[in-house]
PDB file with SEQRES, HELIX, SHEET and CRYST1 records, atoms N, CA, C and O in Angstrom:
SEQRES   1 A   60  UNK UNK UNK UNK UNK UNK UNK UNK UNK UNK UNK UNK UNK          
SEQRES   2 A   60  UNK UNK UNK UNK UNK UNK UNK UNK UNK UNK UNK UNK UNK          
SEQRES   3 A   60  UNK UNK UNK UNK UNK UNK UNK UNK UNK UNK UNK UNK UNK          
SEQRES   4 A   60  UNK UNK UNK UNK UNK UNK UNK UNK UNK UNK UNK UNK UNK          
SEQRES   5 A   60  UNK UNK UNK UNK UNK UNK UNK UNK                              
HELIX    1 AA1 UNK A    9  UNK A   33  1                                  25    
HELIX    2 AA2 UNK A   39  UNK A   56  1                                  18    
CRYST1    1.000    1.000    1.000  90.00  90.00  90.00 P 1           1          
ATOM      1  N   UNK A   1     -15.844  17.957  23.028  1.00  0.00           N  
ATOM      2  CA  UNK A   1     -15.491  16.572  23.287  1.00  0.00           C  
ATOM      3  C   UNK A   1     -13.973  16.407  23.297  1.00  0.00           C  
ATOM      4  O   UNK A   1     -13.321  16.953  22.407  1.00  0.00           O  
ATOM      5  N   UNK A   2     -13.236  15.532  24.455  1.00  0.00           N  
ATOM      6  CA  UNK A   2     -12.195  15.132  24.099  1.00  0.00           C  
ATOM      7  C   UNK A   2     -11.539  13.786  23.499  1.00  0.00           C  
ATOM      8  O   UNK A   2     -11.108  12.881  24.214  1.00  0.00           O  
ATOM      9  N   UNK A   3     -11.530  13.780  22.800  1.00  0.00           N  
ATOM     10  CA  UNK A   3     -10.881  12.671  21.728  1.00  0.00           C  
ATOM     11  C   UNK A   3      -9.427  12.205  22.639  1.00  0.00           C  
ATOM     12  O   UNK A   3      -8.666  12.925  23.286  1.00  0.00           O  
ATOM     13  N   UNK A   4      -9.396  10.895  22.430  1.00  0.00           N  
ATOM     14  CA  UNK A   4      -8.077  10.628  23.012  1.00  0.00           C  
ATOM     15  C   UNK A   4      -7.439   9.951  22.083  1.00  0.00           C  
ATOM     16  O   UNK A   4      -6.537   9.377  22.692  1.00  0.00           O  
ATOM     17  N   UNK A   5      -7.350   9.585  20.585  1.00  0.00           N  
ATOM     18  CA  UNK A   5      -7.056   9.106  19.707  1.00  0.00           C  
ATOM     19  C   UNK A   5      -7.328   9.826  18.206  1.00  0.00           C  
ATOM     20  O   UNK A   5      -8.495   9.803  17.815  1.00  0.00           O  
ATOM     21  N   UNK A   6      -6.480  10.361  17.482  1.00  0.00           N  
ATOM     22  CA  UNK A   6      -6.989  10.688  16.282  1.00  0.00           C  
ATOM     23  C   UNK A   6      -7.761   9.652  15.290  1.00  0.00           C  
ATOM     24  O   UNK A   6      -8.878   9.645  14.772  1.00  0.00           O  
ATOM     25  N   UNK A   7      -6.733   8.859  15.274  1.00  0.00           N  
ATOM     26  CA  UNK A   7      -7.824   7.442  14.381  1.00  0.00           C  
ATOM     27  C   UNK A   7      -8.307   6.454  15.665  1.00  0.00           C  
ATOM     28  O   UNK A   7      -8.000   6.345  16.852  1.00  0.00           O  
ATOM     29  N   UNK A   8      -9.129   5.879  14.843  1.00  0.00           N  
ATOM     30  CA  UNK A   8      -9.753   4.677  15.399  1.00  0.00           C  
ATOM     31  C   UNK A   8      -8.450   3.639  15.496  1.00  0.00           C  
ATOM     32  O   UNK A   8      -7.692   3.439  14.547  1.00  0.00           O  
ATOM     33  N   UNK A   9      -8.336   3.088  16.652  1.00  0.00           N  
ATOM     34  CA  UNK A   9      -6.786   2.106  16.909  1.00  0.00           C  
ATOM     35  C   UNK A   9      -7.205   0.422  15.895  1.00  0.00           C  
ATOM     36  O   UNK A   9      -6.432  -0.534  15.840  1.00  0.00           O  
ATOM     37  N   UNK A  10      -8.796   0.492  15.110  1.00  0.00           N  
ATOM     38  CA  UNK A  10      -8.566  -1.154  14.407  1.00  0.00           C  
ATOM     39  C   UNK A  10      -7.862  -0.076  13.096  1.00  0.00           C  
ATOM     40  O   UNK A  10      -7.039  -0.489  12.279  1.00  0.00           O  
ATOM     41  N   UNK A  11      -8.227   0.895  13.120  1.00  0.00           N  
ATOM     42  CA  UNK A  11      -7.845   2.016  11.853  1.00  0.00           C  
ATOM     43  C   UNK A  11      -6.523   1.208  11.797  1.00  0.00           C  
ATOM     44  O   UNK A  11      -6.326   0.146  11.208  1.00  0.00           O  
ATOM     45  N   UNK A  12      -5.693   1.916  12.511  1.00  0.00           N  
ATOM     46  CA  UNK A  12      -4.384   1.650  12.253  1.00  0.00           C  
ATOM     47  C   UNK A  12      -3.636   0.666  12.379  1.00  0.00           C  
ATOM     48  O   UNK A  12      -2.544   0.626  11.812  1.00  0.00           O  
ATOM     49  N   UNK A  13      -4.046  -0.219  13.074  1.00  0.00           N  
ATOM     50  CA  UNK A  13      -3.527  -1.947  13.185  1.00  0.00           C  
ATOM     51  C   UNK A  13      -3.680  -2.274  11.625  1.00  0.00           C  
ATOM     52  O   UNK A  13      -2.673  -2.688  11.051  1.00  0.00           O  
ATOM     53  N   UNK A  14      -4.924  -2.111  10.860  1.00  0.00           N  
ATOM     54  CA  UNK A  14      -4.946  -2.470   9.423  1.00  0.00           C  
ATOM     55  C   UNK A  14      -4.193  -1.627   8.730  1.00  0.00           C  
ATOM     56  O   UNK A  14      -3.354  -2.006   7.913  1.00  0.00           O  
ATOM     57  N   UNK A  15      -4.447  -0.360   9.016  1.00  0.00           N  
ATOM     58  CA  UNK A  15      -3.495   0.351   8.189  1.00  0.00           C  
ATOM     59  C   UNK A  15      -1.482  -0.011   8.172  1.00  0.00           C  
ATOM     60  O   UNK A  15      -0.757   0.034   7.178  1.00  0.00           O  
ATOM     61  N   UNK A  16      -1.181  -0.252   9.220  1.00  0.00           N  
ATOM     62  CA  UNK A  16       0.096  -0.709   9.585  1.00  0.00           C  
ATOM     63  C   UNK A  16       0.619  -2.140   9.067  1.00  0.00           C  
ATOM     64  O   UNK A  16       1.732  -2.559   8.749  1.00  0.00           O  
ATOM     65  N   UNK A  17      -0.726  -2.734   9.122  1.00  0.00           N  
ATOM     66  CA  UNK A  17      -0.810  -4.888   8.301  1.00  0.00           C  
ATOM     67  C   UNK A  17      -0.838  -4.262   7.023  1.00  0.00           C  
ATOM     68  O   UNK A  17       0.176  -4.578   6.401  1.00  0.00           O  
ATOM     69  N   UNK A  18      -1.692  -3.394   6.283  1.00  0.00           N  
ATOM     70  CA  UNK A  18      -1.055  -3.636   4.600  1.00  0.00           C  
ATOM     71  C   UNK A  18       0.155  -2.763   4.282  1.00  0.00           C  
ATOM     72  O   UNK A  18       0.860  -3.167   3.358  1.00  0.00           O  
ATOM     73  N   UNK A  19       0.616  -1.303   5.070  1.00  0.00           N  
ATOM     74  CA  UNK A  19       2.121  -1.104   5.373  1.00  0.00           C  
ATOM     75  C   UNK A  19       3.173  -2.504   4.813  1.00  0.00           C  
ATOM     76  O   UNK A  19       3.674  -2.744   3.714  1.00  0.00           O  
ATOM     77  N   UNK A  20       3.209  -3.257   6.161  1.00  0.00           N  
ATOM     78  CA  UNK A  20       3.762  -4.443   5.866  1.00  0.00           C  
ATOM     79  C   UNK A  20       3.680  -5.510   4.743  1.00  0.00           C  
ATOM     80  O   UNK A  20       4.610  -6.172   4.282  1.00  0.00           O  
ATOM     81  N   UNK A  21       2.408  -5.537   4.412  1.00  0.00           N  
ATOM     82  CA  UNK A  21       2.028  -6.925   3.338  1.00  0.00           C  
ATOM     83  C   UNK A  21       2.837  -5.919   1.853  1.00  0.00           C  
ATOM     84  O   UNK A  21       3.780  -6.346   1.186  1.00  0.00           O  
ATOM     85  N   UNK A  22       2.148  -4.563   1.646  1.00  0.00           N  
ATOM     86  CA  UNK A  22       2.162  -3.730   0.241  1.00  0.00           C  
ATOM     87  C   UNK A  22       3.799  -4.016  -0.199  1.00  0.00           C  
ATOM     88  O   UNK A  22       3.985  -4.425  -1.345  1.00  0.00           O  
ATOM     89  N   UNK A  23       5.084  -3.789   0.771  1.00  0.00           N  
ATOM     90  CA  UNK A  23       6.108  -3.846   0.042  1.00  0.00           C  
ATOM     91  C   UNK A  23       6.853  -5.028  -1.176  1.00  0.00           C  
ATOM     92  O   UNK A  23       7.282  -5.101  -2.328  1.00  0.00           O  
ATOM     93  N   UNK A  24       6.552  -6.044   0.434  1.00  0.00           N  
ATOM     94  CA  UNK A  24       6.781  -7.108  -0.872  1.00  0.00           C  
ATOM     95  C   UNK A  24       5.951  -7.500  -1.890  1.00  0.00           C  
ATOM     96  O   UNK A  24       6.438  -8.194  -2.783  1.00  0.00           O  
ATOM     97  N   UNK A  25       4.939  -7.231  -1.928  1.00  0.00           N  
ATOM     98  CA  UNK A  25       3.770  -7.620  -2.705  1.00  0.00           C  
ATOM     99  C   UNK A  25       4.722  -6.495  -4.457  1.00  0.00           C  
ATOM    100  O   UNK A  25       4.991  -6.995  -5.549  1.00  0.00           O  
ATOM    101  N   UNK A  26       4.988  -4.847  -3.974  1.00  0.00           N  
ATOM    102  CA  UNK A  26       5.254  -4.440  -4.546  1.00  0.00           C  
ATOM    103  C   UNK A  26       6.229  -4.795  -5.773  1.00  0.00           C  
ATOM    104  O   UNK A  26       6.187  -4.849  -7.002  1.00  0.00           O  
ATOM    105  N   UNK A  27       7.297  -5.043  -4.526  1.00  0.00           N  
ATOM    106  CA  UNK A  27       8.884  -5.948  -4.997  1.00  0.00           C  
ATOM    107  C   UNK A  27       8.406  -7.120  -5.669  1.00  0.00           C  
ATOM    108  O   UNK A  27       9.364  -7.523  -6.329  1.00  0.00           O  
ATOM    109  N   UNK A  28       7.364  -7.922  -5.856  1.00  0.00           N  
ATOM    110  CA  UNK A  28       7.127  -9.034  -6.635  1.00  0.00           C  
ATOM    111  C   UNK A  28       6.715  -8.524  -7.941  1.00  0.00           C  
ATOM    112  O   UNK A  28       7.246  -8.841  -9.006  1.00  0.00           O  
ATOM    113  N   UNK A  29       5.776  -7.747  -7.802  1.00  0.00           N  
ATOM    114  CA  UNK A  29       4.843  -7.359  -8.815  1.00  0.00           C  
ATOM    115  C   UNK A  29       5.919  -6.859  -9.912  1.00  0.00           C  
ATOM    116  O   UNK A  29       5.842  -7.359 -11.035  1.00  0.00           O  
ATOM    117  N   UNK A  30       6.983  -5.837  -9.629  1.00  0.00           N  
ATOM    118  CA  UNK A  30       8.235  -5.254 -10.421  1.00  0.00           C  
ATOM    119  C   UNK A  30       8.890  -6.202 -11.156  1.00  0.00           C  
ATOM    120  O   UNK A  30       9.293  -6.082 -12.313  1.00  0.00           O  
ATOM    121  N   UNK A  31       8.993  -7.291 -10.326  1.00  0.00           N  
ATOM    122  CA  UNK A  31       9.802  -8.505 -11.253  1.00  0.00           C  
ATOM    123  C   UNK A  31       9.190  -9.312 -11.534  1.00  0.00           C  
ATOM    124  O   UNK A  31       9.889 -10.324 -11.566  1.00  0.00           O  
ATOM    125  N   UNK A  32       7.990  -9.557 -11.841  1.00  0.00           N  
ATOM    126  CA  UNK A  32       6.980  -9.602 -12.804  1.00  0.00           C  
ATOM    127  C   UNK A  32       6.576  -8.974 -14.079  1.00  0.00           C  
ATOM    128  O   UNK A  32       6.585  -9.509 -15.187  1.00  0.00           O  
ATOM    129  N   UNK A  33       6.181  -7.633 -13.742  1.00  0.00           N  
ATOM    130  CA  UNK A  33       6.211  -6.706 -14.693  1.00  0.00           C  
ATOM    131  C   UNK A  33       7.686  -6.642 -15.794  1.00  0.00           C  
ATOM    132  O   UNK A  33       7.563  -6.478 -17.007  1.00  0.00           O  
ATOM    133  N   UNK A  34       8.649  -6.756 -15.304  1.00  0.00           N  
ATOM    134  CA  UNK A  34      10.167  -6.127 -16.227  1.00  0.00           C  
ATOM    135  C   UNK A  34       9.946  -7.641 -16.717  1.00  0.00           C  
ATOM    136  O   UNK A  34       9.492  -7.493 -17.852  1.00  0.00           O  
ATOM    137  N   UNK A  35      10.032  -9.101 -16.445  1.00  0.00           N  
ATOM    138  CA  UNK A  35      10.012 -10.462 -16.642  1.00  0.00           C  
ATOM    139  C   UNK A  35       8.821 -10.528 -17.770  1.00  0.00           C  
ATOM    140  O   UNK A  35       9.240 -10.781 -18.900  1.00  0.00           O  
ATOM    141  N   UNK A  36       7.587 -10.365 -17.665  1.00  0.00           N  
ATOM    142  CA  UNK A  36       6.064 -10.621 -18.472  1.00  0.00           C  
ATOM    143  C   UNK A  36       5.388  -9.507 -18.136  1.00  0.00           C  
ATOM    144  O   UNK A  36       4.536  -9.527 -17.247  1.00  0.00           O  
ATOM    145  N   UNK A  37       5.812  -8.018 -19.063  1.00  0.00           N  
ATOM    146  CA  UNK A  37       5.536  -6.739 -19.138  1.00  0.00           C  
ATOM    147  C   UNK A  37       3.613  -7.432 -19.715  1.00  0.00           C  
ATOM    148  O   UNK A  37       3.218  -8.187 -20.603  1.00  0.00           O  
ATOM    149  N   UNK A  38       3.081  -6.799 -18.840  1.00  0.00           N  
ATOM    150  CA  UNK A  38       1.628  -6.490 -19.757  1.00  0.00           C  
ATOM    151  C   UNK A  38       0.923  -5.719 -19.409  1.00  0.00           C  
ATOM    152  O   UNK A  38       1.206  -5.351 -18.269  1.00  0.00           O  
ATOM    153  N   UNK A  39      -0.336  -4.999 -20.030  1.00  0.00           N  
ATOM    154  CA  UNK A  39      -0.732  -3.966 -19.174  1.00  0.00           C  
ATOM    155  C   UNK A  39      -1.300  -3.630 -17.997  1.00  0.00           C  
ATOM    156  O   UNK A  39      -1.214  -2.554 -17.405  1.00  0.00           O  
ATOM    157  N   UNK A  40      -2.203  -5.134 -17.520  1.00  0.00           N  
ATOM    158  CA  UNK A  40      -2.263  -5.333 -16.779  1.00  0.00           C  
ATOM    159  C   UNK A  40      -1.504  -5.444 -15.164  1.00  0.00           C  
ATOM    160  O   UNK A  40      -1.910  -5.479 -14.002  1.00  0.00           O  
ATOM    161  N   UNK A  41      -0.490  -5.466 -15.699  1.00  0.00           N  
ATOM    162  CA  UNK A  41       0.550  -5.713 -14.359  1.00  0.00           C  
ATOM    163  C   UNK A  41       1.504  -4.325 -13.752  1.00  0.00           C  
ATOM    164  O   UNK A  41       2.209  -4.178 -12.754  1.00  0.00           O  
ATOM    165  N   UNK A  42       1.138  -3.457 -14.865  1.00  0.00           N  
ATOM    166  CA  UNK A  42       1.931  -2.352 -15.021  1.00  0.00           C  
ATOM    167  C   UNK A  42       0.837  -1.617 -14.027  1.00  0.00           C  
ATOM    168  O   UNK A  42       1.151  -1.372 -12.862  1.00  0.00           O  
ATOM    169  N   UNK A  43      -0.667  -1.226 -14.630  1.00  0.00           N  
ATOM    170  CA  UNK A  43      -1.319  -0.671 -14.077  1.00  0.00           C  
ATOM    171  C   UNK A  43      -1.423  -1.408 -12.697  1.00  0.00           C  
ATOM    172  O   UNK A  43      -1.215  -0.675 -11.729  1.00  0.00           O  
ATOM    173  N   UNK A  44      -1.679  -2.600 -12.450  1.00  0.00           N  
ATOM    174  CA  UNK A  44      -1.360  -3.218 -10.857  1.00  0.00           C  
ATOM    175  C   UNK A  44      -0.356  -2.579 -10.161  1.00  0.00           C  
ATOM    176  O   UNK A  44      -0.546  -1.913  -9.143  1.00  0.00           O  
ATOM    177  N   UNK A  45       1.014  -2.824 -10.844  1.00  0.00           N  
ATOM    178  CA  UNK A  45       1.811  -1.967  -9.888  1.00  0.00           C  
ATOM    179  C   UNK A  45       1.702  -0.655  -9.661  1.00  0.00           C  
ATOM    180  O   UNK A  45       1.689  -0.227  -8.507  1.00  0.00           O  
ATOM    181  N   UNK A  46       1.612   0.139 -10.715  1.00  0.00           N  
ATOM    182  CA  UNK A  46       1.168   1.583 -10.015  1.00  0.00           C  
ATOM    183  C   UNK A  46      -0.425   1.801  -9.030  1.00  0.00           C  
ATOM    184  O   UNK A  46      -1.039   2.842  -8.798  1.00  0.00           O  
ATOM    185  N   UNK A  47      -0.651   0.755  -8.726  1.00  0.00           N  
ATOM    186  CA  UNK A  47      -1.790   1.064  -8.085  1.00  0.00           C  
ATOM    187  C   UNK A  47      -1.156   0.976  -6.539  1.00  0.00           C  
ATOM    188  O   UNK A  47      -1.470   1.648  -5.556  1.00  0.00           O  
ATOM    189  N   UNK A  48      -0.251   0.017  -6.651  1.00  0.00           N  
ATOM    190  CA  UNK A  48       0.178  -0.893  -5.410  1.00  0.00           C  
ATOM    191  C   UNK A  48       0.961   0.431  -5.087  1.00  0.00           C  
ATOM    192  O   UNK A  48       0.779   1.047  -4.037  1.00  0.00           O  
ATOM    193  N   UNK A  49       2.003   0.898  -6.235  1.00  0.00           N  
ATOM    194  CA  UNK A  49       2.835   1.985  -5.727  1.00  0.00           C  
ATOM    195  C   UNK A  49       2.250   3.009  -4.928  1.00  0.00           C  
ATOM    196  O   UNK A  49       2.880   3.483  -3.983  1.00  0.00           O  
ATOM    197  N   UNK A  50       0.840   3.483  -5.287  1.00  0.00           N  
ATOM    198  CA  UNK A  50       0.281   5.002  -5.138  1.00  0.00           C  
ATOM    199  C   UNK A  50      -0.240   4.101  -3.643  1.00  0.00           C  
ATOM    200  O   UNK A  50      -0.125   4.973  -2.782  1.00  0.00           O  
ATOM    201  N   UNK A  51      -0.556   3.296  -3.194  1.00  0.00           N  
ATOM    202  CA  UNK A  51      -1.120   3.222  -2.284  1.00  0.00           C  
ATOM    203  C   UNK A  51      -0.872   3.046  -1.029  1.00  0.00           C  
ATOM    204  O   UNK A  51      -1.475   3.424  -0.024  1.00  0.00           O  
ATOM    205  N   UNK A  52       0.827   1.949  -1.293  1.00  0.00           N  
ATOM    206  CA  UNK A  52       1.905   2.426  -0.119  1.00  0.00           C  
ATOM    207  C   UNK A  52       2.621   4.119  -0.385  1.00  0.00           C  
ATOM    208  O   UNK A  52       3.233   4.616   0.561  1.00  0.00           O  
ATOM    209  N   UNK A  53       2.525   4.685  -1.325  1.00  0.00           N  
ATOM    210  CA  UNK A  53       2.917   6.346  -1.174  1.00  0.00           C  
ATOM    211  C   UNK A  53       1.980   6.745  -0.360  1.00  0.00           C  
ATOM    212  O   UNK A  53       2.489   7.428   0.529  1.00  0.00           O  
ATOM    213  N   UNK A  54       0.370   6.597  -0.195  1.00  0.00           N  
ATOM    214  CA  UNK A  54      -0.301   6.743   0.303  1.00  0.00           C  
ATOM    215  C   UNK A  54      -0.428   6.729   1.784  1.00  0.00           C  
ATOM    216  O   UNK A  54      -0.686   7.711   2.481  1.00  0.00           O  
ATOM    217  N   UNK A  55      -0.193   5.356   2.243  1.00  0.00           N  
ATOM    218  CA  UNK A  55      -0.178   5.049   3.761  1.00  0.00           C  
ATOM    219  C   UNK A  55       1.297   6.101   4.154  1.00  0.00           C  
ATOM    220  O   UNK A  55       1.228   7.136   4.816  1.00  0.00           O  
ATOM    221  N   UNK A  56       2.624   5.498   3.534  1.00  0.00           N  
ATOM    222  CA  UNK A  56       3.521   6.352   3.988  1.00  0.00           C  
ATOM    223  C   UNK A  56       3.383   7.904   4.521  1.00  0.00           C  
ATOM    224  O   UNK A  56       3.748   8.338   5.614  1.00  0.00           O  
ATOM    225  N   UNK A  57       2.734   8.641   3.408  1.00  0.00           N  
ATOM    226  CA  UNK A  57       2.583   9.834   3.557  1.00  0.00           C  
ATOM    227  C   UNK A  57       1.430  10.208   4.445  1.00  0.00           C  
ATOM    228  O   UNK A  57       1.019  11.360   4.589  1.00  0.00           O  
ATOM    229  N   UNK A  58       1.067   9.412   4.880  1.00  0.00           N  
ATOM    230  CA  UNK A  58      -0.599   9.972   5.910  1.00  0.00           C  
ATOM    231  C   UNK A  58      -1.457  10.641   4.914  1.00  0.00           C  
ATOM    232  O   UNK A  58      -1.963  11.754   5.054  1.00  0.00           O  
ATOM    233  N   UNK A  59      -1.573   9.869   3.910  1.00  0.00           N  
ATOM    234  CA  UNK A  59      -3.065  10.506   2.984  1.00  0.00           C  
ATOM    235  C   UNK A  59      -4.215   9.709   2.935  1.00  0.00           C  
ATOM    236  O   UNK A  59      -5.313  10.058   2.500  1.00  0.00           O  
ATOM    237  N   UNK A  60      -3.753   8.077   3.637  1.00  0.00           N  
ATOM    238  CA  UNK A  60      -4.848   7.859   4.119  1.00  0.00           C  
ATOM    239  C   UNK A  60      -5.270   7.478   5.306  1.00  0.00           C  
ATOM    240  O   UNK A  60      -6.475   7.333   5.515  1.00  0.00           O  
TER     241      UNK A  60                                                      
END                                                                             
């Protein structure tokens, strides 16, 4: 078969929309966290972190 696309193209339109949404979301969450440290917000941000490392790096 020839494939003319590696991903599916809604793949990456979404993948590219939370690209965009994850940073600032990130940048909020940080000055949040350092402002009203709790554990909750800490583990939020490293989730947020690993997941734009994620898209960046093509792991997902």
């Amino acid at each position: 078969m020839n494939f003319r696309w590696k991903y599916n193209p809604t793949f990456l339109r979404i993948k590219f929309g939370c690209k965009q949404i994850l940073l600032p979301l990130i940048i909020f969450q940080f000055v949040r966290t350092i402002i009203f440290p709790t554990s909750f917000d800490v583990v939020l941000l490293g989730i947020l972190a690993f997941v734009y490392v994620a898209i960046v790096l093509d792991w997902l």
